[in-house]
PDB file as gemmi writes it, atoms N, CA and C in Angstrom:
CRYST1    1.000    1.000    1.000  90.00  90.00  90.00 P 1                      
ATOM      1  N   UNK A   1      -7.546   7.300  -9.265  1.00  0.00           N  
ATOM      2  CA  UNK A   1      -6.790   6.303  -8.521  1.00  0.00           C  
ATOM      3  C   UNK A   1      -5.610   5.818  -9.385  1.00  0.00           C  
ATOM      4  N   UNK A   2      -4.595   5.990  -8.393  1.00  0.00           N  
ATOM      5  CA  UNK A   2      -3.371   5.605  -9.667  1.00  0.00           C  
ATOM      6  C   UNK A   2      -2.730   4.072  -9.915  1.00  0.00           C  
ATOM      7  N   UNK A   3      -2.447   3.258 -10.796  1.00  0.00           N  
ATOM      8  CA  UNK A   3      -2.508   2.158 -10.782  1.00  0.00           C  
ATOM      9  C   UNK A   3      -1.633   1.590 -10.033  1.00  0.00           C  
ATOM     10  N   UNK A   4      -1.681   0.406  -9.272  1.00  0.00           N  
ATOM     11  CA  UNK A   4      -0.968  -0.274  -8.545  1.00  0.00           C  
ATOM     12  C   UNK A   4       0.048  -0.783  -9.337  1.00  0.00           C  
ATOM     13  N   UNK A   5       1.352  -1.060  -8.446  1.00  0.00           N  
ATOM     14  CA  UNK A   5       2.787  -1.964  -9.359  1.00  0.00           C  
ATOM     15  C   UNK A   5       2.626  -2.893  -8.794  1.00  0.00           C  
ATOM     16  N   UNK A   6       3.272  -3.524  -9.586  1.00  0.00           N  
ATOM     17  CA  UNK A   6       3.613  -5.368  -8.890  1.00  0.00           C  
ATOM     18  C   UNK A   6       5.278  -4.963  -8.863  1.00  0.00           C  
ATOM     19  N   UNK A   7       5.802  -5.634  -7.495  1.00  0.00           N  
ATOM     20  CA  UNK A   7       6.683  -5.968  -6.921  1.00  0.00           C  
ATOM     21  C   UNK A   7       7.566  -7.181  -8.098  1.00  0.00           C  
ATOM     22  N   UNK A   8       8.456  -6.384  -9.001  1.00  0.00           N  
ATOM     23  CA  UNK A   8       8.922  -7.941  -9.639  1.00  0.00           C  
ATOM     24  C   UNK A   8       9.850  -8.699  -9.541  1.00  0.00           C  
ATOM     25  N   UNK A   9      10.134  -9.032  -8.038  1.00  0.00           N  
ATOM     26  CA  UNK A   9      10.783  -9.984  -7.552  1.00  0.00           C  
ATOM     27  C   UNK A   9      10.095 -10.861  -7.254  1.00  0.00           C  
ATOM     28  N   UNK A  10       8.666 -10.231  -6.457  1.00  0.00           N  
ATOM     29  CA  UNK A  10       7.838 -11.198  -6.080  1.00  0.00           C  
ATOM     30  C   UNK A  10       7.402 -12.647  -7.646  1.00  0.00           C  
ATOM     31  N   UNK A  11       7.201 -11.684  -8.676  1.00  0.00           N  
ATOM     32  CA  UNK A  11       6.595 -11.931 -10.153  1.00  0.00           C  
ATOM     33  C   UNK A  11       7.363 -12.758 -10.377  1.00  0.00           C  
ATOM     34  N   UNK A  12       8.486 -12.491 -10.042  1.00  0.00           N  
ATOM     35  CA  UNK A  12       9.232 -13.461 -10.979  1.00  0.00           C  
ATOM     36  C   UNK A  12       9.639 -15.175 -10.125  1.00  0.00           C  
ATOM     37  N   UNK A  13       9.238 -15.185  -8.508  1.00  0.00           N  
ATOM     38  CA  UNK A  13       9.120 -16.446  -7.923  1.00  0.00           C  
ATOM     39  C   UNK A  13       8.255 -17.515  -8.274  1.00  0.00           C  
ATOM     40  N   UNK A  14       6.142 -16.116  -7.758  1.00  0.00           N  
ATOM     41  CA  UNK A  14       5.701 -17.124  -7.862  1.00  0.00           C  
ATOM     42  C   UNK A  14       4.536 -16.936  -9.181  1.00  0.00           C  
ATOM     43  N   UNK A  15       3.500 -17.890  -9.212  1.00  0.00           N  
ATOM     44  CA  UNK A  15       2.866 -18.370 -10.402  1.00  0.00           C  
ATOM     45  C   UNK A  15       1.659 -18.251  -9.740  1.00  0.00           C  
ATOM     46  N   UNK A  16       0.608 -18.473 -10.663  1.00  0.00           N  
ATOM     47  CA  UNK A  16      -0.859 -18.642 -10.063  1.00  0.00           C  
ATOM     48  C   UNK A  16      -1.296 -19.964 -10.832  1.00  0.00           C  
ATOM     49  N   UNK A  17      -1.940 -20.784 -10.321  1.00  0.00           N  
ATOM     50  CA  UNK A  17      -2.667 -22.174 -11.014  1.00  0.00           C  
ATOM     51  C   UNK A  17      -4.013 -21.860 -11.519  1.00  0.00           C  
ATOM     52  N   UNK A  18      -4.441 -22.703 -12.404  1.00  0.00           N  
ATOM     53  CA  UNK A  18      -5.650 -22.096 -12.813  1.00  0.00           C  
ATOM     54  C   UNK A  18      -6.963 -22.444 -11.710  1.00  0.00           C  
ATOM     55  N   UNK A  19      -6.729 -22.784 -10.482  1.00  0.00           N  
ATOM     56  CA  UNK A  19      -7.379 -23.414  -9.245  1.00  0.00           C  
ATOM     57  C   UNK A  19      -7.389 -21.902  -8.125  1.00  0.00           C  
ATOM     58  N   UNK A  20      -6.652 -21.009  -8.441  1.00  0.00           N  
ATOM     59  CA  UNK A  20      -5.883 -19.810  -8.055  1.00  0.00           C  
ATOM     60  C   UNK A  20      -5.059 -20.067  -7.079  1.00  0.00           C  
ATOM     61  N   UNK A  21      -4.541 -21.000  -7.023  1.00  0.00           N  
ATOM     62  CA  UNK A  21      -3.476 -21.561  -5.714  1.00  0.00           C  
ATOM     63  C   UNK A  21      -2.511 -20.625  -6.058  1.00  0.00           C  
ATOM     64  N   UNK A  22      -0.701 -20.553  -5.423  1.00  0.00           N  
ATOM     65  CA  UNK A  22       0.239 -19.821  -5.747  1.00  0.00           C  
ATOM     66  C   UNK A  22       1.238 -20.738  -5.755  1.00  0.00           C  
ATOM     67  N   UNK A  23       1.861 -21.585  -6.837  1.00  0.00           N  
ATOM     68  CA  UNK A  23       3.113 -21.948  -6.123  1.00  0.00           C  
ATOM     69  C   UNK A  23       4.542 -21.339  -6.495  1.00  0.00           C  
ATOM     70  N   UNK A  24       5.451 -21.994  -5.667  1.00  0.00           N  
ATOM     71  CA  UNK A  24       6.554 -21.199  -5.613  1.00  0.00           C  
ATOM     72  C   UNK A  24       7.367 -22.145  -6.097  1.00  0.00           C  
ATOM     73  N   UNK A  25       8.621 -22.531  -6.254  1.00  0.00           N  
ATOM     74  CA  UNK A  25      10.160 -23.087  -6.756  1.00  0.00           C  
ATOM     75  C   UNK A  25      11.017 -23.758  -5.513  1.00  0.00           C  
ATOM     76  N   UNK A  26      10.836 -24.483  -5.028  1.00  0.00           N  
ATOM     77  CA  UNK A  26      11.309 -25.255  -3.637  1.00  0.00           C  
ATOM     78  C   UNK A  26      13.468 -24.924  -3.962  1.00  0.00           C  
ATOM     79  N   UNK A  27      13.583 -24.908  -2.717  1.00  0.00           N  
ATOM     80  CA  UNK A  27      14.782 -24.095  -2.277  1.00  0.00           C  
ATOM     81  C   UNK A  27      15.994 -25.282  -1.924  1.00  0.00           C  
ATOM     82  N   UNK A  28      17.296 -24.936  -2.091  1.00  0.00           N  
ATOM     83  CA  UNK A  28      18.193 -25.690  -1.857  1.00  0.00           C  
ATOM     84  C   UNK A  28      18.459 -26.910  -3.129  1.00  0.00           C  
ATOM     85  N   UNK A  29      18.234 -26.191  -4.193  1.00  0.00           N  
ATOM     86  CA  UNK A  29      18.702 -26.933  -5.569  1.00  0.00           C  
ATOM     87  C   UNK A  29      19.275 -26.281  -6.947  1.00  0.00           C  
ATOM     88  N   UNK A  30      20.392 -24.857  -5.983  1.00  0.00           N  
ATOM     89  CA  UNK A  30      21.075 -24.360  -7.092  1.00  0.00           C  
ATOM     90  C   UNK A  30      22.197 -25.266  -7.187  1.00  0.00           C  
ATOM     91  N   UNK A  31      23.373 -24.984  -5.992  1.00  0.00           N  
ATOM     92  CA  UNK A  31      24.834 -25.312  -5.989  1.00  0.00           C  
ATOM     93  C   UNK A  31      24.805 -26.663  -4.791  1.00  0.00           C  
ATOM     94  N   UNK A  32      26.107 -26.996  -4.412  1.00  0.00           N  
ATOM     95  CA  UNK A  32      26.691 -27.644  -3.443  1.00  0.00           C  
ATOM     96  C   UNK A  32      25.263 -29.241  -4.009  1.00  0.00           C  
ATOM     97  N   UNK A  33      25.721 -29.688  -5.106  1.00  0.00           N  
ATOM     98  CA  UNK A  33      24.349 -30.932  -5.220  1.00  0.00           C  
ATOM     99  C   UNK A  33      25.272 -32.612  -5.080  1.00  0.00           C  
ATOM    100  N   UNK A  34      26.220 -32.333  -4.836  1.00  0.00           N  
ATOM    101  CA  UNK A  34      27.201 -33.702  -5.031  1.00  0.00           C  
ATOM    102  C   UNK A  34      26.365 -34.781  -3.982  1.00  0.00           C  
ATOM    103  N   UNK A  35      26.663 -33.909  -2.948  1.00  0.00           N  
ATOM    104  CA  UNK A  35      26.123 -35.336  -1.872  1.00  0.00           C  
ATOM    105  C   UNK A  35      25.100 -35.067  -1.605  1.00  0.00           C  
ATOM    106  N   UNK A  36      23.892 -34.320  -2.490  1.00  0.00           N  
ATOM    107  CA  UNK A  36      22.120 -34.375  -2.167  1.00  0.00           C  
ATOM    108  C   UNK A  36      22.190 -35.920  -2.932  1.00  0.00           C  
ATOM    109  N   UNK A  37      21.313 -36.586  -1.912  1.00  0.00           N  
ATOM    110  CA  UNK A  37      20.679 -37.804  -3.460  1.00  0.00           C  
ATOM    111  C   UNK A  37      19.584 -37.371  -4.293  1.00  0.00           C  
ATOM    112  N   UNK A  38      20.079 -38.332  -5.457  1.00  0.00           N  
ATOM    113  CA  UNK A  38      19.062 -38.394  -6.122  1.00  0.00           C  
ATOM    114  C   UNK A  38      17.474 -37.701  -6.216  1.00  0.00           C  
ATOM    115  N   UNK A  39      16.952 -38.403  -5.346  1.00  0.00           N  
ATOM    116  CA  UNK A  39      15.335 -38.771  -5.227  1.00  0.00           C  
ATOM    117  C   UNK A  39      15.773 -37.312  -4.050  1.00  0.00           C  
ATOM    118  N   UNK A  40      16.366 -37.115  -3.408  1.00  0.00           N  
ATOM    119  CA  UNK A  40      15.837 -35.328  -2.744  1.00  0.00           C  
ATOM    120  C   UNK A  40      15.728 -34.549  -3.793  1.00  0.00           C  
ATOM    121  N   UNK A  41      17.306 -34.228  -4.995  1.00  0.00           N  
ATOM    122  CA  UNK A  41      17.387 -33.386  -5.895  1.00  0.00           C  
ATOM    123  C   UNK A  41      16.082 -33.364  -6.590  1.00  0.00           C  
ATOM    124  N   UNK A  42      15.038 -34.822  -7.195  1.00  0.00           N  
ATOM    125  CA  UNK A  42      14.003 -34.927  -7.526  1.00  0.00           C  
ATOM    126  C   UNK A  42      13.046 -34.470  -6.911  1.00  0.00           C  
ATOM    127  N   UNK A  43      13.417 -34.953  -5.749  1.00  0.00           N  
ATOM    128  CA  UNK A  43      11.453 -33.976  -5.250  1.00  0.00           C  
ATOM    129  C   UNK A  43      12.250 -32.506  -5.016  1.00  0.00           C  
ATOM    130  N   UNK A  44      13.221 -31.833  -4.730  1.00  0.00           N  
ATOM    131  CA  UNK A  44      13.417 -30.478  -4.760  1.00  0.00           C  
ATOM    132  C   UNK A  44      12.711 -29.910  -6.387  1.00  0.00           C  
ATOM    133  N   UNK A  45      12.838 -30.557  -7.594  1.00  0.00           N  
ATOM    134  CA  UNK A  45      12.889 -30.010  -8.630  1.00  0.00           C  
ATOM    135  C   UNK A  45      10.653 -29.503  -8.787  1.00  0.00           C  
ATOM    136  N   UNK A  46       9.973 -30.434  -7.911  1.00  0.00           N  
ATOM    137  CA  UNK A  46       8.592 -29.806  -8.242  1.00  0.00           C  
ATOM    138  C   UNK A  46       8.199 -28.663  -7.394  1.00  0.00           C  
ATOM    139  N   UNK A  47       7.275 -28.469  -8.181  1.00  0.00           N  
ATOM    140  CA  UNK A  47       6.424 -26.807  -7.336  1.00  0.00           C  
ATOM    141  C   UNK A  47       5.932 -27.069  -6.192  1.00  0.00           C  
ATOM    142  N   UNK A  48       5.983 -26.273  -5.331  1.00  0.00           N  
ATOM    143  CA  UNK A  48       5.179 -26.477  -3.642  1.00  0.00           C  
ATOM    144  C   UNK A  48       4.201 -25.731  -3.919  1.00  0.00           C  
ATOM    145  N   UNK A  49       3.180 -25.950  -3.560  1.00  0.00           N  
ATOM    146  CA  UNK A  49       2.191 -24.483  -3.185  1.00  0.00           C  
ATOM    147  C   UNK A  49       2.370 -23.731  -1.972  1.00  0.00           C  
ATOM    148  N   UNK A  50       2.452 -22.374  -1.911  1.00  0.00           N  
ATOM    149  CA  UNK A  50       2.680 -21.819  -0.772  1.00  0.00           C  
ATOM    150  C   UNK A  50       1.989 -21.709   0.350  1.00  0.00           C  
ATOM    151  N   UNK A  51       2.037 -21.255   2.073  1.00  0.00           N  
ATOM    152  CA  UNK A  51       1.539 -21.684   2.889  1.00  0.00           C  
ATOM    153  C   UNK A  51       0.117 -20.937   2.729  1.00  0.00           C  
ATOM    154  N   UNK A  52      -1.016 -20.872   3.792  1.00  0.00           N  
ATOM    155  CA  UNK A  52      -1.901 -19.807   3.293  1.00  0.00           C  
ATOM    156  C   UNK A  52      -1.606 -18.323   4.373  1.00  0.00           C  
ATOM    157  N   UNK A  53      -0.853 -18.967   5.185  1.00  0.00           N  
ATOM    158  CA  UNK A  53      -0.423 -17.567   5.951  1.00  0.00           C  
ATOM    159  C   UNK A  53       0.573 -16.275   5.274  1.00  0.00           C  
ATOM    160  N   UNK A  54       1.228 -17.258   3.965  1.00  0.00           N  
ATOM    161  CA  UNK A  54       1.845 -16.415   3.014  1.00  0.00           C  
ATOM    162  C   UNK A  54       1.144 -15.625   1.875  1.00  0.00           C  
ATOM    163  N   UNK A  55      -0.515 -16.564   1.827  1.00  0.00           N  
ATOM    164  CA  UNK A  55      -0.972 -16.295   0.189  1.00  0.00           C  
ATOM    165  C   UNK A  55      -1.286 -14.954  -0.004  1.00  0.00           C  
ATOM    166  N   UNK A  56      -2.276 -14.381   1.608  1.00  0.00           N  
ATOM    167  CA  UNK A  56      -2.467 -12.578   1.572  1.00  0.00           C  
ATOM    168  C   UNK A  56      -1.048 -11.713   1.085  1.00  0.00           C  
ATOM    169  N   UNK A  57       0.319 -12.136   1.875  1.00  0.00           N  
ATOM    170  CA  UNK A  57       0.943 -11.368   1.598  1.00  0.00           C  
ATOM    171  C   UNK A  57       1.575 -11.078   0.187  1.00  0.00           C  
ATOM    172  N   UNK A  58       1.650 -12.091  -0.631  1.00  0.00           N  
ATOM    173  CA  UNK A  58       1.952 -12.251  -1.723  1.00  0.00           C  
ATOM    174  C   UNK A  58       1.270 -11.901  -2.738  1.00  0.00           C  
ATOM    175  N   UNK A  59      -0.150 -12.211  -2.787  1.00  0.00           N  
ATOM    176  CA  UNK A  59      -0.979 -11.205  -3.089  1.00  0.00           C  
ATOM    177  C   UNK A  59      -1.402  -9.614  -3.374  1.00  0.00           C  
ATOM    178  N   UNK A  60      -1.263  -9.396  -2.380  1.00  0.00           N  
ATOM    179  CA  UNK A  60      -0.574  -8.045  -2.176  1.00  0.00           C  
ATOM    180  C   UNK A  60       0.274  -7.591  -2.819  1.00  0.00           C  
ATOM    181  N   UNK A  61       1.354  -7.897  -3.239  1.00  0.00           N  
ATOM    182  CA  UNK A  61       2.684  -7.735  -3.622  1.00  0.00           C  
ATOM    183  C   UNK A  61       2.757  -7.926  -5.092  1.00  0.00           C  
ATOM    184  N   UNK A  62       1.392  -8.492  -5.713  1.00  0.00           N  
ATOM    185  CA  UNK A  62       1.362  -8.790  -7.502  1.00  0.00           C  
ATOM    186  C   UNK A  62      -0.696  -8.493  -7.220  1.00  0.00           C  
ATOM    187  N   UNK A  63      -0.826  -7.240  -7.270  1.00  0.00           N  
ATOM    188  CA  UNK A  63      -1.769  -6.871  -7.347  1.00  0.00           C  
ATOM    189  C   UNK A  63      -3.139  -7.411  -8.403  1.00  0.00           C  
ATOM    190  N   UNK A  64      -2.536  -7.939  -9.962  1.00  0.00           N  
ATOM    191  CA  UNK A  64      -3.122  -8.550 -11.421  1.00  0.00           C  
ATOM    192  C   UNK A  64      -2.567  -9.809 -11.489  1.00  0.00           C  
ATOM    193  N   UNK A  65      -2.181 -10.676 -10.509  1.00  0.00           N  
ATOM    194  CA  UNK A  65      -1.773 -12.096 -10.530  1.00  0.00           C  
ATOM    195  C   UNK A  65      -3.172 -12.479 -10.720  1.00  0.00           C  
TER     196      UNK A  65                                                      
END                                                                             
């Protein structure tokens, strides 16, 4: 059986917790930040955990996560 790859785009989004949750990097906090406030730019900056309708597929996709 030949060994599975991990996808490393996927690798390089998300993470595994030591709970085995997955989270990911919440979106809309590269550019254009002038008129985000504050306290959005702040909660943009923590980890989400991802949905669970996503977790199979992602899974999948990092085989040794």
């Amino acid at each position: 059986m030949p060994k599975l790859k991990t996808r490393k785009s996927a690798a390089k989004r998300f993470k595994k917790t030591g709970s085995g949750k997955i989270v990911r990097r919440k979106a809309f906090k590269n550019h254009l930040l002038e008129h985000k406030s504050t306290k959005r730019k702040r909660d943009l900056s923590h980890k989400a955990v991802i949905s669970e309708t996503d977790q199979e597929r992602v899974e999948l996709m990092m085989p040794y996560l």
